[in-house]
N, C-alpha and C positions, 0 to 999 in steps of 0.2 A: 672484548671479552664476551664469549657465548654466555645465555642462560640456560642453569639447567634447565630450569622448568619447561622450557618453551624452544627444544632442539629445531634446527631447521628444515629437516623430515617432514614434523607436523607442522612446521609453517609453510612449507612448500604444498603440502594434502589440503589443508586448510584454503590457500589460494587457490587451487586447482576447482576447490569446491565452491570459491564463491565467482569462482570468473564464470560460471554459466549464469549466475543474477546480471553480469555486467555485460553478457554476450550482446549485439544490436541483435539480434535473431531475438532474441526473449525478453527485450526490455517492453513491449507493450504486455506481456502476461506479470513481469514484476509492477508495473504502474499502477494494471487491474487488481492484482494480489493486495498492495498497501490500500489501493482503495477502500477494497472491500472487508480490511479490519480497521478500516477507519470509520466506515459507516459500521461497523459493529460496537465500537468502541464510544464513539457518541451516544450509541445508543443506550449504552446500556449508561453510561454519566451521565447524560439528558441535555448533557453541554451538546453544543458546537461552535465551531468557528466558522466565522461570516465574513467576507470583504467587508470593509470601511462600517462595520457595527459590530465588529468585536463577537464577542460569546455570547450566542443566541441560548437561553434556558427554556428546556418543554417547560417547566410548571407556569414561566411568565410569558411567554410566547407561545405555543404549542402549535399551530398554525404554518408559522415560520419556521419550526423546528422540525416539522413532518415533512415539510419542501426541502428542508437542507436535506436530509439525512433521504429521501426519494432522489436528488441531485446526486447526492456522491455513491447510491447504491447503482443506479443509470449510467453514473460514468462508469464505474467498476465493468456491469457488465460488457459497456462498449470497449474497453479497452481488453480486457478477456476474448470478444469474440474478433476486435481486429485482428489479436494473437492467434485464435483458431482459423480465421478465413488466411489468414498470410500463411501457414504454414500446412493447410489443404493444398495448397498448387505446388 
């Protein structure tokens, strides 16, 4: 049984539209993209997530929490510009 809500037209448009996130041609600019609202996103909560210490706090940590959150904006942009240098040649 078809839904109406959800005909196969817009499920088929819909796929079409997310297989370029899934492309291997773009998947280092998708890595860079989540990174970089990741370190947005910590930042602005003051949380983050640490290997083997759990959720690092700026107000109890701030120190450690300015390295995390320089870590994941560093990776962002390295995985952004492997996407840019790969797809210059």
């Amino acid at each position: 049984m078809r839904n109406p809500c959800f005909p196969e037209r817009m499920a088929q448009r819909l796929m079409d539209r997310l297989s370029f996130l899934l492309d291997r041609q773009h998947r280092f600019l998708f890595i860079g993209i989540i990174l970089l609202v990741t370190t947005a996103v910590f930042t602005l909560s003051g949380e983050t997530l640490e290997r083997y210490r759990g959720i690092v706090y700026r107000a109890k940590e701030p120190k450690r929490f300015w390295w995390d959150i320089v870590f994941y904006f560093l990776a962002s942009l390295f995985f952004i510009g492997l996407y840019l240098y790969e797809n210059s040649n």
